[in-house]
N, CA, C and O atoms as a DFTB+ gen file, in Angstrom:
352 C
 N C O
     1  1     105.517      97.317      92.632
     2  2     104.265      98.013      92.499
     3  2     104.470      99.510      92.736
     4  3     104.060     100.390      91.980
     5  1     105.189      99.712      93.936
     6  2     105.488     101.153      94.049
     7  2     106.312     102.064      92.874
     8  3     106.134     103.282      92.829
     9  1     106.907     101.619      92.259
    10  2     108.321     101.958      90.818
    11  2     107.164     101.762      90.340
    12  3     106.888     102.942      90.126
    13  1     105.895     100.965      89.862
    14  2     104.905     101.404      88.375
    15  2     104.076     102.279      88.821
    16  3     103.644     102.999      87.921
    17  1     103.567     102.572      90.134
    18  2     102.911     103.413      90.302
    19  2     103.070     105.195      90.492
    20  3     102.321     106.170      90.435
    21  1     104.725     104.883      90.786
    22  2     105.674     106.501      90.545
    23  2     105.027     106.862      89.641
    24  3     104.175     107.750      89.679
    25  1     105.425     106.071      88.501
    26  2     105.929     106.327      87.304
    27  2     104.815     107.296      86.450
    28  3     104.977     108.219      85.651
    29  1     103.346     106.488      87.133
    30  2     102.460     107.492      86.359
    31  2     101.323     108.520      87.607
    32  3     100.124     108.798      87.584
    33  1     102.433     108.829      88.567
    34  2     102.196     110.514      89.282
    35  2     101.027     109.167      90.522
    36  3     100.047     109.898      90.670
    37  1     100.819     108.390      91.000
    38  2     100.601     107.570      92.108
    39  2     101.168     107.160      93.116
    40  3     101.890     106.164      93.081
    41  1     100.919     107.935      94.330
    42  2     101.774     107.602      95.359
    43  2     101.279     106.527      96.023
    44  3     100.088     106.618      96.322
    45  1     101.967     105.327      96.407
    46  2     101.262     104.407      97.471
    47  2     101.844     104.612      98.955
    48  3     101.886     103.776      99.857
    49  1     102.236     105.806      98.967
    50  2     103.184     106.064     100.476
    51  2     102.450     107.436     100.855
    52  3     102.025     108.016      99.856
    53  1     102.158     108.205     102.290
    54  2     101.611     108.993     102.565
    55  2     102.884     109.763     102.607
    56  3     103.927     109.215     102.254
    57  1     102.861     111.544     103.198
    58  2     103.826     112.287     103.282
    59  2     104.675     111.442     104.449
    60  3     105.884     111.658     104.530
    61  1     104.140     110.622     105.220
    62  2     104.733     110.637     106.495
    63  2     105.873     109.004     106.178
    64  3     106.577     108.550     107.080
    65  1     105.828     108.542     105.141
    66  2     106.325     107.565     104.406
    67  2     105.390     106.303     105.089
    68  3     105.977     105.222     105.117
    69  1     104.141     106.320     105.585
    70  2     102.797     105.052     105.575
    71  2     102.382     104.943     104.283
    72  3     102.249     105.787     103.397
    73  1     102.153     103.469     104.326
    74  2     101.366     102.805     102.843
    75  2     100.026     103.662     103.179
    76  3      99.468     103.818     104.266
    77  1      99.738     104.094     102.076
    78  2      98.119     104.814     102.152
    79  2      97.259     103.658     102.101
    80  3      97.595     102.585     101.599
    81  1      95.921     103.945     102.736
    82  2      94.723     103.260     102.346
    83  2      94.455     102.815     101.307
    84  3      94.298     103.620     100.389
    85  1      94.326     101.637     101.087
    86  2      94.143     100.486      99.130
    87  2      93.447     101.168      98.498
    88  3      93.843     101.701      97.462
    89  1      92.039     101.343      99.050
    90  2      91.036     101.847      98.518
    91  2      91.170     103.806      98.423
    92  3      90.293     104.580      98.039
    93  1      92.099     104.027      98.753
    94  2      92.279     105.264      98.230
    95  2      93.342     105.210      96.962
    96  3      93.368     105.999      96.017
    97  1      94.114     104.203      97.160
    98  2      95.277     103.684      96.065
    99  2      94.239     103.685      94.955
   100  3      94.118     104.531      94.070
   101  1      93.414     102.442      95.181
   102  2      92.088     102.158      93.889
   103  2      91.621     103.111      93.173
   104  3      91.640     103.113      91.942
   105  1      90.934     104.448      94.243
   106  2      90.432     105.533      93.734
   107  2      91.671     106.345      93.037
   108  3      91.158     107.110      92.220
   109  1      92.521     106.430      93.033
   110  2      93.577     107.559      92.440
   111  2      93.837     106.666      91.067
   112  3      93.719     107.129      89.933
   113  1      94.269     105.091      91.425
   114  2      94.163     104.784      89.697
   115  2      93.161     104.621      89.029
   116  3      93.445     104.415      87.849
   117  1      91.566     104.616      89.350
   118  2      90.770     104.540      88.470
   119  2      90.417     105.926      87.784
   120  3      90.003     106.280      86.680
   121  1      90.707     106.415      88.729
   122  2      90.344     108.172      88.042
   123  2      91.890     108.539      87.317
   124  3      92.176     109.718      87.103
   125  1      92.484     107.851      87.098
   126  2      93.493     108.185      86.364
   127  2      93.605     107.328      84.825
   128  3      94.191     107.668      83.798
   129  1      92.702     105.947      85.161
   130  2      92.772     105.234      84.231
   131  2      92.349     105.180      82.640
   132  3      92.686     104.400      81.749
   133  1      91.445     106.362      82.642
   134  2      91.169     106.295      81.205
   135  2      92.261     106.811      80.400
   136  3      92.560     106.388      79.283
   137  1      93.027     108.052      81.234
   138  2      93.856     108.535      80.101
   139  2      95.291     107.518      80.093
   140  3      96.077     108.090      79.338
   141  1      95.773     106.571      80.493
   142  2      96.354     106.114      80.666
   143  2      96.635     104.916      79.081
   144  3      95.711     104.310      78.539
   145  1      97.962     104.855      78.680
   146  2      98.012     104.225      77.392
   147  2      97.768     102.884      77.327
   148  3      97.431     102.589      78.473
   149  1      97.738     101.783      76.570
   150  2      97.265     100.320      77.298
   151  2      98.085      99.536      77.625
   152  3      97.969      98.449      78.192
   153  1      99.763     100.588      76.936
   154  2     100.925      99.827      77.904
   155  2     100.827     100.191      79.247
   156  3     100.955      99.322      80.110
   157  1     100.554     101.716      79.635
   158  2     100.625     101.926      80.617
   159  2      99.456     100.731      81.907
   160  3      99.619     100.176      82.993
   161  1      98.794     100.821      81.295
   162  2      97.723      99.999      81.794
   163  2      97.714      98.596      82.433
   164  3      97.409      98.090      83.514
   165  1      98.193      98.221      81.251
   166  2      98.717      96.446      81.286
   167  2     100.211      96.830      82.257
   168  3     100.287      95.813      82.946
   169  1     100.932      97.370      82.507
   170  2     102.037      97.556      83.270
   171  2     101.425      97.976      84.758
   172  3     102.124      97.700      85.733
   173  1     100.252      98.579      84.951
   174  2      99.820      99.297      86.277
   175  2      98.591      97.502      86.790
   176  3      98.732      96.954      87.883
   177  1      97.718      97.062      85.877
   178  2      97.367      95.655      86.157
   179  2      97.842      94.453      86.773
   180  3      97.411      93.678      87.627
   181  1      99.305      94.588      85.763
   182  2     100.163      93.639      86.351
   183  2     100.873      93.710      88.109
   184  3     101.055      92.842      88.963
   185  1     101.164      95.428      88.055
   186  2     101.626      95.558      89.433
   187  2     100.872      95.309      90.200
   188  3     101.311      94.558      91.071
   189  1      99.681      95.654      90.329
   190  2      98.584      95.439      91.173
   191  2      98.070      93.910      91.581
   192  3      98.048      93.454      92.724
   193  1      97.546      93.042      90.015
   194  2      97.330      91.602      89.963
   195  2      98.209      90.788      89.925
   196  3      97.949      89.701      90.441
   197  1      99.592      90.986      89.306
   198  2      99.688      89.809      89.003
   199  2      99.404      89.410      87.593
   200  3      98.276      89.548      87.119
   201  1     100.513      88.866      86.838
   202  2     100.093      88.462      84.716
   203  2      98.845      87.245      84.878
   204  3      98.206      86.780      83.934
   205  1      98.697      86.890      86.252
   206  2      97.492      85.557      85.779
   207  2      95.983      86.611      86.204
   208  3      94.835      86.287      85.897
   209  1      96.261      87.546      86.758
   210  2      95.280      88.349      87.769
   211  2      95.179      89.649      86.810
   212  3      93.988      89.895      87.002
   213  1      95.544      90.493      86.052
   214  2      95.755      91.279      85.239
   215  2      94.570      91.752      84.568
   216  3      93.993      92.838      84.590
   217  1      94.384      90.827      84.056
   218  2      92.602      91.067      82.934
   219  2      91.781      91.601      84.243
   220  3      91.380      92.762      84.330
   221  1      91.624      90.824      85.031
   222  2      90.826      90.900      86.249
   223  2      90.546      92.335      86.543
   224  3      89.406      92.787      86.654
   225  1      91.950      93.222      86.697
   226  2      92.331      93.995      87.756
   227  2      91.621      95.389      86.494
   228  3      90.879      96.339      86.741
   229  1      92.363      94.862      84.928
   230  2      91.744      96.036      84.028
   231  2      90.215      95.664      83.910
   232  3      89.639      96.549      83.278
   233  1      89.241      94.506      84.364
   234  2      87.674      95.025      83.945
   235  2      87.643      95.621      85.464
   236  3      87.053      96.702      85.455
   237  1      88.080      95.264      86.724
   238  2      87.592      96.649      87.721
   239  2      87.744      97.830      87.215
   240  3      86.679      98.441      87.127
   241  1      88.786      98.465      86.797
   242  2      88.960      99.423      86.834
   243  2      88.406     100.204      85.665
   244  3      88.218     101.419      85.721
   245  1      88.106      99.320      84.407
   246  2      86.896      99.721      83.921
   247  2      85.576     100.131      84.304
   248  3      85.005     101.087      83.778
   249  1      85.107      99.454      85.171
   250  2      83.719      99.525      85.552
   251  2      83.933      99.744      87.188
   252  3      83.403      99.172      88.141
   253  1      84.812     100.685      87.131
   254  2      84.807     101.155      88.689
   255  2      83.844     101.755      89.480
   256  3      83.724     101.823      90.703
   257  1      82.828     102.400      88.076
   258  2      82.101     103.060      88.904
   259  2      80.950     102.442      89.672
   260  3      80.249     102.944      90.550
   261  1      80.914     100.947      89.006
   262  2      80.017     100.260      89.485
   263  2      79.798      99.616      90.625
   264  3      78.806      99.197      91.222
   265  1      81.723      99.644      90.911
   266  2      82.453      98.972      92.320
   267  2      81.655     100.270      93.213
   268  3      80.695      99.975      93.925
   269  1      82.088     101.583      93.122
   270  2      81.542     102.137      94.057
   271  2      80.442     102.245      94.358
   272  3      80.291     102.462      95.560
   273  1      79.196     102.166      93.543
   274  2      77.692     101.946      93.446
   275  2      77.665     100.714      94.559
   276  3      77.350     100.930      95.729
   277  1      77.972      99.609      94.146
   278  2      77.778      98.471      95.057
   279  2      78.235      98.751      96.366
   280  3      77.393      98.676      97.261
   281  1      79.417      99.063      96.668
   282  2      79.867      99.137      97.907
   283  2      79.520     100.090      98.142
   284  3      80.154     100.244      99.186
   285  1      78.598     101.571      97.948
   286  2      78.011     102.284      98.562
   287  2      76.562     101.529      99.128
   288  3      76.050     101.742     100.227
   289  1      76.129     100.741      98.239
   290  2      75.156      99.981      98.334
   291  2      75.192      98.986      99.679
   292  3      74.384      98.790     100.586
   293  1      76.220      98.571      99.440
   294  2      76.548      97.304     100.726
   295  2      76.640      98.025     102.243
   296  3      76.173      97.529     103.268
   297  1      77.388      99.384     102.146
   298  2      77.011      99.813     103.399
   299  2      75.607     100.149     104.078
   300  3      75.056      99.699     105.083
   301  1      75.264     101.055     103.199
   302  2      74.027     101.248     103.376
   303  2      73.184     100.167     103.474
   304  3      72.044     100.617     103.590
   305  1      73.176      99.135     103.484
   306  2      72.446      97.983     103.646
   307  2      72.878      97.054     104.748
   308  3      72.164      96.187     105.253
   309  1      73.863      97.269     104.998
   310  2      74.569      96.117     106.211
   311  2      73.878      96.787     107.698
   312  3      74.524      96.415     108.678
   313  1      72.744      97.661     108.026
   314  2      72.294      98.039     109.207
   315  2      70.928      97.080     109.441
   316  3      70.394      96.667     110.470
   317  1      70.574      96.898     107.849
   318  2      69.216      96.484     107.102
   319  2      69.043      94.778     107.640
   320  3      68.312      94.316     108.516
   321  1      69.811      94.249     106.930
   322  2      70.515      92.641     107.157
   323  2      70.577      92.204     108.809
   324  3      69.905      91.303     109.311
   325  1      71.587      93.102     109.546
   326  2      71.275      93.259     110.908
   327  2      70.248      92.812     111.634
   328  3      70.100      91.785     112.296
   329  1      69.283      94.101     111.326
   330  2      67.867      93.877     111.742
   331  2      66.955      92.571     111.227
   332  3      66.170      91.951     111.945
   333  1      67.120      92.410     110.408
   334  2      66.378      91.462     109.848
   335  2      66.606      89.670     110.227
   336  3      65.752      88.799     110.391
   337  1      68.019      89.596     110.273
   338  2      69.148      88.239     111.068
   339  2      68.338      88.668     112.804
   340  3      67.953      87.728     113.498
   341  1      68.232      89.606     113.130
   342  2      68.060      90.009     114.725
   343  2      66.411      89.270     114.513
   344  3      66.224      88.224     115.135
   345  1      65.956      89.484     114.174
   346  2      64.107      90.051     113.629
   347  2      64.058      87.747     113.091
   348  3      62.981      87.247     112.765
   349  1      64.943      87.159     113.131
   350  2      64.662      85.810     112.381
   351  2      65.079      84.813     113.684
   352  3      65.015      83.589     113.570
């Protein structure tokens, strides 16, 4: 995973040689992903998923922006749920 992710300017290692945060991994390939060719693509899927997990990994990163909508969503709501489980 690390050798496909060199390859197209993605580091999964910090300066200090730590695995970076996933979800910062996520964010650097989705904002990289459109210009990316569909070999490149299907080669960056696979590292990530897995050839049975692959399709999977290219509709996230298609519709990433939707991942972040939700999970901005989910935080902002997990104080909500709280109260309400407390409140039952």
């Amino acid at each position: 995973m690390e050798t496909v992710l060199k390859k197209v300017g993605i580091s999964l290692r910090d300066s200090s040689g730590q695995f970076r945060e996933v979800d910062d991994v996520l964010d650097d390939t989705a904002n990289k992903w459109a210009n990316f060719d569909s070999v490149t693509q299907r080669a960056v899927a696979n590292a990530f998923a897995g050839t049975h997990h692959a399709n999977d990994f290219m509709v996230l990163m298609q519709q990433y922006d939707k991942v972040r909508e939700y999970m901005q969503i989910a935080d902002q709501s997990s104080g909500e749920s709280i109260q309400k489980f407390t409140a039952y």
